[in-house]
N, C-alpha and C positions, 0 to 999 in steps of 0.2 A: 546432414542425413535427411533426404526427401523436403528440402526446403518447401514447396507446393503445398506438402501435407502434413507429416507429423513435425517437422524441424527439428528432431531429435540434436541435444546438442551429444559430446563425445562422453560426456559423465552421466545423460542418463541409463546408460549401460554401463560404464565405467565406475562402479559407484566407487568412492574416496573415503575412505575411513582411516581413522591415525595416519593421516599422512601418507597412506598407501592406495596406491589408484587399483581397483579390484580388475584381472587379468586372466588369460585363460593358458597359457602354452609352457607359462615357466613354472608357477607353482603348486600348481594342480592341474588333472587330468582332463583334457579339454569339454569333452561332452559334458562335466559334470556329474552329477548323480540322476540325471533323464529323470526328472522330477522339478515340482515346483521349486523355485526359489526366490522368493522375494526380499526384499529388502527385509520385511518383518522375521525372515528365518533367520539371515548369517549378515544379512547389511549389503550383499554383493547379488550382482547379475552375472550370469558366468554361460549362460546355455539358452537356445532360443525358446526352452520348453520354460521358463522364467516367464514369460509374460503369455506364451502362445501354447502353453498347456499339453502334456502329453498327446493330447488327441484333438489337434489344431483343425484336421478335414471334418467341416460338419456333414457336409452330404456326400462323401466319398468315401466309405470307413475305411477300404480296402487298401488309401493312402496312409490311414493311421499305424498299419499293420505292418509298412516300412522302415519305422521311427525305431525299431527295436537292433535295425541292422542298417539303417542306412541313414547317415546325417541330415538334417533339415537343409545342410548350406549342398549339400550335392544335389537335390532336384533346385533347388532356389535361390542358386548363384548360376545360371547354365554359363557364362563368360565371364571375365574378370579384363579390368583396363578395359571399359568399354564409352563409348561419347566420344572420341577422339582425344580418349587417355594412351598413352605409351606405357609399355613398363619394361623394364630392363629383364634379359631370357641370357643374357650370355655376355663373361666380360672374360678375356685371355691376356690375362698383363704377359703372358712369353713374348709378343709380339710389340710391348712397353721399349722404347729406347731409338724405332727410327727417326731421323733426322732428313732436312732438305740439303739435297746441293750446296746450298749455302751453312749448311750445321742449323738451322735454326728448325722449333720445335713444329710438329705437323699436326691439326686438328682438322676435321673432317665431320662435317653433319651429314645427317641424311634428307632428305625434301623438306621432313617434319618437325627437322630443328633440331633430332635428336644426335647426340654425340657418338659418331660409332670408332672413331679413331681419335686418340690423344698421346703424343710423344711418351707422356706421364705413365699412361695406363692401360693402353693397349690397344687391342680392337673390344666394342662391344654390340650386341645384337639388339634391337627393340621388337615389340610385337603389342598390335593392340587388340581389341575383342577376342580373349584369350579364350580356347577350352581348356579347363582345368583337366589333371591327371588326379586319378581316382585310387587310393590305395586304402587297407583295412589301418585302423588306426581306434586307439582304445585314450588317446589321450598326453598319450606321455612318450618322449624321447630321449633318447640318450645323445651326447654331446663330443665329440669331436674335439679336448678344449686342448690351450695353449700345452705345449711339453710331453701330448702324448703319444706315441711310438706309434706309424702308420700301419695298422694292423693287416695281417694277408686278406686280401680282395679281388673279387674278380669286377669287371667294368670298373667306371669313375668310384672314386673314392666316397663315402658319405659324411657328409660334414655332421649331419645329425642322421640318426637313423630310427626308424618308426617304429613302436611298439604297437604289438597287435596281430592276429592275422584272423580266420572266421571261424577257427577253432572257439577263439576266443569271444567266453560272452560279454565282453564292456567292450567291445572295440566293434565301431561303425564306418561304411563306405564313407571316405571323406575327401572333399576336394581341396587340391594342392596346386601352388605354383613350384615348378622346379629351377630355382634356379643354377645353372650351370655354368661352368669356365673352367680357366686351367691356372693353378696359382704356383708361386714357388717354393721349390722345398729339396730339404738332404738329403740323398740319396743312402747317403750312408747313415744319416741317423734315424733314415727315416721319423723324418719330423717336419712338418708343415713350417714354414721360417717366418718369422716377425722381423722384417725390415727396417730400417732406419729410411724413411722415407722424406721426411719435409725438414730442410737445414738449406745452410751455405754454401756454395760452391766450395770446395775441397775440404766440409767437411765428411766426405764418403754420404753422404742424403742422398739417395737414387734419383729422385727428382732435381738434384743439381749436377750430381756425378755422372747417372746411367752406368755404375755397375753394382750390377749386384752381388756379387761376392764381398766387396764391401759395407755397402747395405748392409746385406744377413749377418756379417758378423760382427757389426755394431748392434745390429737390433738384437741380437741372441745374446750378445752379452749382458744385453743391459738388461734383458730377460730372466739372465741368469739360466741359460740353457747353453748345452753343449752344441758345436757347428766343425763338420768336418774341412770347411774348406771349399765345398765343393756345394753346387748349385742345378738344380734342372726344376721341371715345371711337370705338373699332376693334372691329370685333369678329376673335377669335383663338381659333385651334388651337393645341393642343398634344397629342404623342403621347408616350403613355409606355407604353413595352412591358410584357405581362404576363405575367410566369414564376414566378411565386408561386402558390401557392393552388391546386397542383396536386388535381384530384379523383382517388378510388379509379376500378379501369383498368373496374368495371363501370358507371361514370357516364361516360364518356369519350365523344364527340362519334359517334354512327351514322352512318353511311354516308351514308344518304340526307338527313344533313341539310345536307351539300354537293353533293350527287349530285343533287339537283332539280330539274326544269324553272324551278319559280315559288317564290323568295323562299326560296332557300337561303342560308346563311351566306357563299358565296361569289359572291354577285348581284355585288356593287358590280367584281370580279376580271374583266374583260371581252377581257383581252387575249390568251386563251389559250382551248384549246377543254379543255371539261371535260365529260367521258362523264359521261352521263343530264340536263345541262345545259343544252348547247349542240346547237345541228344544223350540220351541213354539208350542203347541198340534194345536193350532185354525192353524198358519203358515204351519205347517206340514200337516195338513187335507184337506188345500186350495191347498197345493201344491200336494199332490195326487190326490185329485178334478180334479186338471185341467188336470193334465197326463191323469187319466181316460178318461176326457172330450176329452182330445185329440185325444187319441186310436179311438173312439166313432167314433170322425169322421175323423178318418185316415179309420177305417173300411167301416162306413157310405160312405164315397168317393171311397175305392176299390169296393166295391159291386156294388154300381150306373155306375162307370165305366165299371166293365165288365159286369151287366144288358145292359148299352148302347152297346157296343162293340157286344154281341151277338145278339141285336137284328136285329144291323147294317148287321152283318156278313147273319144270317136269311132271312133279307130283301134281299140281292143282291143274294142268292141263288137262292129265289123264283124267282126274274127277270129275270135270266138267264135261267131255265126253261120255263118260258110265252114265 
């Protein structure tokens, strides 16, 4: 972490107490309590206001007044996988299973080394100097987990799904990678499938067999979950928040690159009005109104001005004549 400067190692945020490495996503809500937290309170660091204090902007207060609705890692991560890091955006095991001419297994890199085809596992997508997606988020998620029934949805399914929206006062703009693919699962039990993947040839191990109906129903059993039989592929989200990779405070996200009419970083955030983004026709009307009104009597007042000015000027002509 910033080898040059601070050298942070991974535990001095991570602080280690009984045995437990202090964390942000699983057991409590990720912002924390948007307050101090030092090791002298709870033993743990959990939020960047921990060391960098409610009100981190000295000579900017108007950036402090963000903190209350908008994450510190959304202005101060603007990319993620950035230096000619890679990170994985997309992997579709449906397309797991072809073979060459000869049956033997196909692997595939791309320029950059990266794997985007493997007999094993499918196709997958890389991407690096990421821009994160931005959704409201209060901390906490709900989980997706083994055996539970694929609930009615519209688009990709959600592996984890966000808690929060701007109603909500603990939930802040926060930045996310989304990872996406298509994985497989029962149509009829609608159930995401645990496969028997890694064995010997003819023990049904998809990575020795390539099929999956065998697979699913060795892995389901040994799961202890019910399998119809029957096999097809979902496509799925997954969202993993990004608080790492923080960049120097002169890289940090402009103004204007949320502040935009068209194709700012907060398009998709629709539910709230955001200045130089959004309009409000009646806000916009009133605010021409007044310009108008203003003009009116900026003019109103030039005119009276020089009406007085000449008459003054008229008057002292005429007295120096008399």
């Amino acid at each position: 972490m910033d080898m040059k400067g601070l050298n942070y190692s991974c535990t001095t945020c991570h602080v280690t107490k009984a045995h437990k490495i202090s964390g942000r996503y699983y057991s409590r809500p990720a912002p924390g309590r948007h307050q101090l937290a030092l090791p002298a309170d709870d033993g743990e660091r959990l939020a960047c206001e921990s060391c960098h204090s409610r009100r981190p902007h000295k000579k900017t207060d108007i950036l402090n007044h963000h903190t209350d609705r908008v994450a510190c890692q959304s202005c101060h991560i603007p990319r993620y996988a950035r230096g000619g890091i890679f990170t994985k955006m997309w992997w579709d095991w449906s397309t797991a299973g072809k073979l060459t001419e000869a049956g033997k297994a196909i692997v595939k890199n791309d320029k950059s080394g990266n794997l985007i085809y493997h007999t094993k596992k499918g196709d997958m997508g890389w991407a690096e100097n990421v821009v994160p997606e931005y959704f409201w988020y209060n901390g906490s998620m709900s989980y997706l987990q083994e055996g539970d029934r694929i609930p009615a949805h519209d688009g990709p399914l959600e592996l984890n799904s966000l808690q929060g929206n701007y109603a909500d006062p603990g939930a802040r703009i926060f930045p996310f990678k989304v990872m996406r693919g298509k994985q497989p699962y029962d149509p009829v039990e609608r159930m995401l499938l645990v496969p028997y993947l890694f064995g010997k040839k003819g023990t049904g191990a998809y990575w020795a067999d390539a099929d999956w109906v065998k697979a699913a129903a060795i892995g389901m059993r040994e799961a202890g979950l019910p399998f119809s039989g029957k096999v097809d592929f979902i496509r799925t989200d997954m969202y993993w928040p990004i608080t790492h990779m923080v960049a120097p405070k002169e890289s940090s996200v402009e103004c204007a690159e949320c502040h935009r009419r068209d194709n700012g970083r907060l398009a998709k955030l629709t539910s709230f009005y955001l200045p130089g983004r959004d309009r409000w026709q009646l806000l916009d009307s009133l605010g021409w109104g007044l310009l108008g009104l203003t003009f009116l009597v900026l003019l109103l007042h030039a005119g009276l001005r020089l009406t007085s000015s000449s008459r003054r000027k008229n008057g002292n002509v005429q007295g120096g004549k008399s």
